[in-house]
TIMAR-920548 format. One record per residue (C-alpha): y, x, z. Coordinates in steps of 0.2 Angstrom, whole numbers, padded with zeros to 4 digits, always signed. Each point is the difference from the previous one (the first is absolute). Layout:
YXZ ...
# end
This chain:
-0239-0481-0151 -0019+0000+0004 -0009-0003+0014 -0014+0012+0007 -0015-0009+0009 -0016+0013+0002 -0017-0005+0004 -0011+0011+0009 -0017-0006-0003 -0017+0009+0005 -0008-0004-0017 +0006+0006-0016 +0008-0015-0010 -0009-0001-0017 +0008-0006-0015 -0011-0018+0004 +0008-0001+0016 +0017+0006-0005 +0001-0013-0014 -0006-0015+0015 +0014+0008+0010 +0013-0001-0014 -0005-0017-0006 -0001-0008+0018 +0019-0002+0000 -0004-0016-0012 -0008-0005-0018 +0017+0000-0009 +0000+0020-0002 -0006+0013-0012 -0008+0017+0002 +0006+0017-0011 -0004+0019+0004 +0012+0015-0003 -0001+0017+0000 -0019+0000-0008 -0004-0012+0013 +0007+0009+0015 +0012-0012+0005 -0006-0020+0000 +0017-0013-0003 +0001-0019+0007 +0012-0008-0013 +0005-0017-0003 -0004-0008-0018 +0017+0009-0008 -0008+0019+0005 +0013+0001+0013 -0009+0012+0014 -0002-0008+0017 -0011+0013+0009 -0008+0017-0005 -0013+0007+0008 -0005+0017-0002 -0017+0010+0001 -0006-0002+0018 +0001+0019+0009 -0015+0005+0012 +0006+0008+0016 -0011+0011+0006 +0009+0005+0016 +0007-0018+0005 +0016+0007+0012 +0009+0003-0015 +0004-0020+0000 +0006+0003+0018 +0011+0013-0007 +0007-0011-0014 +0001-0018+0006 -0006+0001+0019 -0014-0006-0001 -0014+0009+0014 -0015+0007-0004 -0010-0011+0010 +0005-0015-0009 -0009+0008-0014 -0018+0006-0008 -0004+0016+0000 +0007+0001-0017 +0011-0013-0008 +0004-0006-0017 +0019-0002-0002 +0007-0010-0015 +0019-0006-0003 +0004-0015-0006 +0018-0002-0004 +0010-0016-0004 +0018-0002-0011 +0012-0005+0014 +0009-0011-0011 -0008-0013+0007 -0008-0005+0016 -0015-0007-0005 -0006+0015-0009 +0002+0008+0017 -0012-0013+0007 -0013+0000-0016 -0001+0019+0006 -0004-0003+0018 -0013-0014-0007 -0004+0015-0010 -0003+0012+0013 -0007-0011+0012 -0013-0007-0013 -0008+0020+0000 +0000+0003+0019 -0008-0018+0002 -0016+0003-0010 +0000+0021+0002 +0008+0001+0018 +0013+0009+0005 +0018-0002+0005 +0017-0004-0011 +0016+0008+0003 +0012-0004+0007 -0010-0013+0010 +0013-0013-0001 -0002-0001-0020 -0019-0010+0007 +0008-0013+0006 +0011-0002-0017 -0013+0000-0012 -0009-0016+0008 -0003-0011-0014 +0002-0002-0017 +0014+0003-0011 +0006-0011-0014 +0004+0011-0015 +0011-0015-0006 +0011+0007+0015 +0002+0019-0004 +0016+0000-0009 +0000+0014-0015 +0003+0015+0006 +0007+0017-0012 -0013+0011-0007 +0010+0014-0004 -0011+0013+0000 -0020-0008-0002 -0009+0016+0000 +0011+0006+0016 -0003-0014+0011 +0009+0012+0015 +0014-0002-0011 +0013-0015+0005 +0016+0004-0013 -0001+0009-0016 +0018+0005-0006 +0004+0012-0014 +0003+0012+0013 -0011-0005+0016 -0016-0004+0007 +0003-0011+0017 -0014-0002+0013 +0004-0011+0014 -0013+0005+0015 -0001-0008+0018 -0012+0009+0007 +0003+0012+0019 -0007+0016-0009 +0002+0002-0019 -0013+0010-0007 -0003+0013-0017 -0011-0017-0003 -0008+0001-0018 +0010-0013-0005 +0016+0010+0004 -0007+0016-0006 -0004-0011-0018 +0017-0006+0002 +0011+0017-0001 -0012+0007-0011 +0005-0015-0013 +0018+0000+0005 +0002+0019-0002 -0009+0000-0017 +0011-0016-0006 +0016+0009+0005 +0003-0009+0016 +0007-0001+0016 -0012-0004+0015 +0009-0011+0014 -0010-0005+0013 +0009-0014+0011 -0007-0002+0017 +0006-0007+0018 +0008+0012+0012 -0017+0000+0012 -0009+0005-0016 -0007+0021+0002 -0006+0011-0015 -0015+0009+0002 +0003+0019-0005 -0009+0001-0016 +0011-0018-0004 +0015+0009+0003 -0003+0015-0009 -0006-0009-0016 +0014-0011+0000 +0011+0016+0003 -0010+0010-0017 +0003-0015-0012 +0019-0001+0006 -0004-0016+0008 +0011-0010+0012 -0005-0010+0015 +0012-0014+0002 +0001-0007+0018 +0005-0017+0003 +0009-0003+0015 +0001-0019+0010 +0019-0001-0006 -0007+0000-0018 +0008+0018-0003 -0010+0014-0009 +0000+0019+0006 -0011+0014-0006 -0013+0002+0013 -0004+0019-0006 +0021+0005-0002 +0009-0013+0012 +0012-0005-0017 +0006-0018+0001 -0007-0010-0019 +0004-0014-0008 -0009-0008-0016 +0011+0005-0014 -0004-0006-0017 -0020+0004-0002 -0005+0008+0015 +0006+0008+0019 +0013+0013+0001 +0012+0006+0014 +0015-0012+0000 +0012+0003-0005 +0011-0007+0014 -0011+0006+0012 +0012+0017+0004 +0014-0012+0004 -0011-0013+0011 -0008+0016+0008 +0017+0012+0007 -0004+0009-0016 -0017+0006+0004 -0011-0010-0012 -0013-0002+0013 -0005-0016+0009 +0001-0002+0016 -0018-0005+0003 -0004+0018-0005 -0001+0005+0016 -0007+0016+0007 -0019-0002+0006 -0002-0002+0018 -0017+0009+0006 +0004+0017+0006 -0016-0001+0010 -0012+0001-0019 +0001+0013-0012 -0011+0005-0015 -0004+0017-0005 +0000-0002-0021 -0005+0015-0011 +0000+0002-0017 -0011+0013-0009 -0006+0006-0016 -0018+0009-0006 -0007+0006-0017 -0017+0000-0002 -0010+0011-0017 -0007-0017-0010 -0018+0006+0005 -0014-0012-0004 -0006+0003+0021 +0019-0005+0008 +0003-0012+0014 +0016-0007+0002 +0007-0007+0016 -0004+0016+0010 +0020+0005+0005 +0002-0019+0002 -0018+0001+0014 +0010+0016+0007 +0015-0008+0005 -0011-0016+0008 -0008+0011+0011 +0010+0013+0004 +0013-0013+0006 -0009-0015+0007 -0019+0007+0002 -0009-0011-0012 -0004-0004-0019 +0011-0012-0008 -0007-0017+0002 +0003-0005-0019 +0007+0000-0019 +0003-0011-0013 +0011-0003-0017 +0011-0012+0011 +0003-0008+0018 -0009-0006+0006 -0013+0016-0001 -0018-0007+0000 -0010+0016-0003 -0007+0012+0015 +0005+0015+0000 -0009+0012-0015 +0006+0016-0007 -0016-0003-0013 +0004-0016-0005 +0019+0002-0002 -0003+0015-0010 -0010-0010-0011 +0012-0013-0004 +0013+0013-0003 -0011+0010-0013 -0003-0017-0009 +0018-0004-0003 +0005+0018-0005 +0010+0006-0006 +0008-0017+0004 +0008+0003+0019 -0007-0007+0015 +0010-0009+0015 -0008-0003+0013 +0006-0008+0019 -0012+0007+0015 +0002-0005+0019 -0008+0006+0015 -0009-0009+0015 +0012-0012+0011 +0001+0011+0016 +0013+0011-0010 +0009-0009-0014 +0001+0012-0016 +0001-0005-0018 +0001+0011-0014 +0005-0002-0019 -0010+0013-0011 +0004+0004-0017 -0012+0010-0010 +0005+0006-0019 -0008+0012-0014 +0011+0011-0004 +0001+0018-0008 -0002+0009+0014 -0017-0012+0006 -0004-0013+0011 +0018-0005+0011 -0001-0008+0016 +0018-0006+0007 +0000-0009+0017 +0011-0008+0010 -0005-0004+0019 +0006-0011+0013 -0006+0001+0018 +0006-0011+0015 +0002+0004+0017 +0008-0013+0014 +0005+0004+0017 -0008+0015+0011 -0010+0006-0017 +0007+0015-0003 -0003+0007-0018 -0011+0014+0000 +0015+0012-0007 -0013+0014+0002 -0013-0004-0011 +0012+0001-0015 +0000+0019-0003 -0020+0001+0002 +0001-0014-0012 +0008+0010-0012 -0011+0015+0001 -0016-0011-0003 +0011-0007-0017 +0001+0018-0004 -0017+0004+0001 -0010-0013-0005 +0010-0014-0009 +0009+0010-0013 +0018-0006+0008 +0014+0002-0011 +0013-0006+0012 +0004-0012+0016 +0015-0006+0010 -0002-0006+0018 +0012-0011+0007 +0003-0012+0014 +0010-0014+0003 +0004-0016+0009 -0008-0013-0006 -0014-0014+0005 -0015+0005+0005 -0012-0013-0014 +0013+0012-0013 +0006-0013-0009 +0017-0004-0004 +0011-0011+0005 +0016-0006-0008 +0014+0008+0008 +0008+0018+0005 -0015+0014+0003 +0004+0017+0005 -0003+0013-0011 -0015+0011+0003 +0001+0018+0007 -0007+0012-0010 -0014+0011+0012 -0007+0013-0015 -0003+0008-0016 -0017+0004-0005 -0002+0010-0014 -0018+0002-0010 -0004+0019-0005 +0004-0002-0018 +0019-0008+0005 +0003+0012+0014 -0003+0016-0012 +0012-0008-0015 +0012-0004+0012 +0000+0017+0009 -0002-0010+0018 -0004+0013+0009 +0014+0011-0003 +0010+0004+0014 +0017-0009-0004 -0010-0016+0002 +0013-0010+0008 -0007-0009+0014 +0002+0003+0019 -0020+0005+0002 -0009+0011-0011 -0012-0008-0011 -0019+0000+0003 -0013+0005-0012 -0013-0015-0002 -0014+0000-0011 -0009+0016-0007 +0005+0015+0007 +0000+0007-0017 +0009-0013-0008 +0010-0008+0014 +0012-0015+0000 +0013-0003+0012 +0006-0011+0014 +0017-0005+0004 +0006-0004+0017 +0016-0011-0003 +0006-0001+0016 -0004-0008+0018 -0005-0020+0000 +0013-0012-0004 +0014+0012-0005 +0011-0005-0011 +0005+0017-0003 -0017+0001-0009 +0005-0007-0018 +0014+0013-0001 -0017+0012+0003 -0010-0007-0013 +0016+0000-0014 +0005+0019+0003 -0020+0002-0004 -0003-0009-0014 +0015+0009-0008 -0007+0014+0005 -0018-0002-0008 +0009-0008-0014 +0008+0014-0004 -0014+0011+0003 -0011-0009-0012 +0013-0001-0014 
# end
């Protein structure tokens, strides 16, 4: 298991005083770099890894460490610089050397260190005589705790678990190494959105680990065990469960006072030298919350302001190589978002995946959504989007237990779907009649599903799809 202690320092740490930092915990220690040097390791004189730091982050727009860890703004610079240092677990005193660690950079670059408890645990120094030798399983993964010929296992502690690079890095080495992801974490622990939905892409499993030392799936509510070389659903767990499977702690969610409006939606651009990507994702942010997104980045958390120029750029660089990107918006609405963007026959893909939280007395602005879809339509080459709605905390993460499934609200079609799929043909079945959007020439369409909340409205969106389906076929 390893432990997570972040330093929020108002000055970047350079490699001179990342090395101090490192070497701090004591002389009987020795430096290495992986990853062409983007991830510095403590190791004892064997080469087992102690502590890996990674390459410090610059948070341009500080709230994003209130969002993650808790931490308020005003504690904080106007920017910060956010760098990881994560110890094995399989010992204690490799915990401490990376509070000594942390500590040492927020001492000479000020700061703060999360959580503030790990302060008082760093004073001092460490013998490395002490450290007992922990497992390096997996050296050029040091997210990784166990390596099996079948799984990859991270142990994480943290309140909020993010799509950080070093789980992003972790299911893309799992995936290509034929692995299954399983992320073990605490009951309290939440998954951020884009965390849960590339855990979800790779076939990944989060493993929550309740006080009783019992295992459930925190995404399915299935009871696990450890069977041979990795977590599975026990297979007792129908017998010790009335048959069900499902573990009792998998209970349903109770804030029926929160809900998140989540829409998922698809553009495709002509790959001309003058494109700007991110302007369906801009659309959504300020139809629905009146503002810019706040920021993007390749991970959580996302250090970069805002910039439709700037993230087109780095896109363009990694073509035809695709792009994932996580953006958030300002604190006053929580939003996050997980943007994919892909070069593919047709041009220049954009699919998006949206999350935005409202608590009680904030009514989701249900209106917005179809003179959302017309702007799509008309100015962001839309391909398709689904609007849904659903109980569900307001900060849209996830926690592990029973969510209720989202209610579908509408179907937006772009011009060139609508016309294959004969969606304005009159046997469209759906209780409203559809409404052009877009180009009066070449319209699209919008489907009303049905009235807010209803769960009549999934029965709504099935009859239609068939019905385009069969159309387009």
């Amino acid at each position: 298991m390893t432990k997570d202690i972040i330093a929020l320092t108002d000055q970047l740490p350079d490699p001179r005083t990342l090395a101090a930092a490192l070497l701090s915990g004591g002389p009987d220690l020795r430096l290495r770099t992986l990853g062409e040097g983007a991830v510095v390791q403590l190791t004892d004189d064997d080469g087992h890894p102690l502590v890996s730091i990674e390459s410090p982050i610059l948070l341009a727009v500080p709230h994003e460490a209130q969002r993650l860890l808790g931490v308020r703004a005003e504690q904080l610079g106007e920017s910060v610089w956010w760098t990881e240092v994560r110890a094995t677990a399989a010992t204690n005193q490799a915990q401490r050397l990376a509070a000594v660690v942390a500590g040492r950079l927020v001492t000479i670059l000020g700061g703060v260190v999360w959580p503030p408890e790990a302060v008082e645990e760093g004073i001092g120094v460490v013998d490395a005589h002490d450290v007992r030798p922990p497992p390096a399983p997996h050296p050029e993964q040091p997210a990784v705790d166990v390596l099996t010929d079948t799984a990859a296992v991270l142990f994480q502690d943290r309140p909020v678990l993010t799509l950080s690079s070093w789980l992003g890095n972790a299911l893309l080495s799992a995936a290509a190494e034929g692995r299954e992801v399983q992320i073990v974490t605490p009951p309290h622990t939440l998954l951020t959105l884009p965390a849960r939905l590339a855990l979800t892409e790779v076939g990944g499993r989060w493993v929550v680990r309740e006080e009783t030392g019992d295992y459930y799936d925190g995404l399915t509510g299935a009871v696990l065990g450890w069977e041979g070389d990795s977590f599975v659903p026990s297979s007792s767990a129908s017998r010790e469960t009335g048959g069900t499977g499902t573990a009792a702690a998998f209970a349903p969610v109770p804030n029926p006072d929160e809900r998140q409006l989540l829409l998922s939606l698809r553009t495709c651009h002509p790959p001309d030298e003058r494109l700007l990507l991110g302007g369906a994702l801009e659309a959504c942010w300020q139809h629905l919350t009146g503002a810019a997104p706040a920021a993007w980045g390749t991970a959580e958390p996302a250090g970069l302001r805002w910039s439709r120029r700037n993230l087109t750029d780095f896109a363009r660089e990694r073509a035809p190589r695709p792009t994932r990107l996580v953006v958030v918006g300002k604190p006053g609405r929580p939003a996050i978002a997980a943007l994919h963007i892909l070069r593919t026959a047709d041009g220049v893909e954009e699919d998006i995946t949206l999350g935005i939280g409202y608590g009680r007395d904030e009514e989701p602005p249900f209106a917005a959504l179809s003179d959302l879809a017309d702007d799509l339509a008309s100015h962001h080459n839309l391909r398709s989007a689904l609007f849904h709605v659903r109980t569900g905390r307001r900060d849209v993460n996830a926690p592990a237990g029973f969510e209720t499934p989202p209610i579908p609200l509408a179907l937006a079609l772009g011009p060139e779907e609508a016309r294959r799929a004969g969606a304005h043909g009159d046997r469209v079945p759906v209780s409203q009649r559809p409404r052009p959007i877009g180009s009066h020439r070449r319209p699209g369409s919008y489907f009303c599903l049905g009235d807010v909340d209803s769960p009549a409205n999934w029965e709504a969106l099935r009859s239609l799809l068939g019905y385009l389906r069969s159309q387009d076929a």
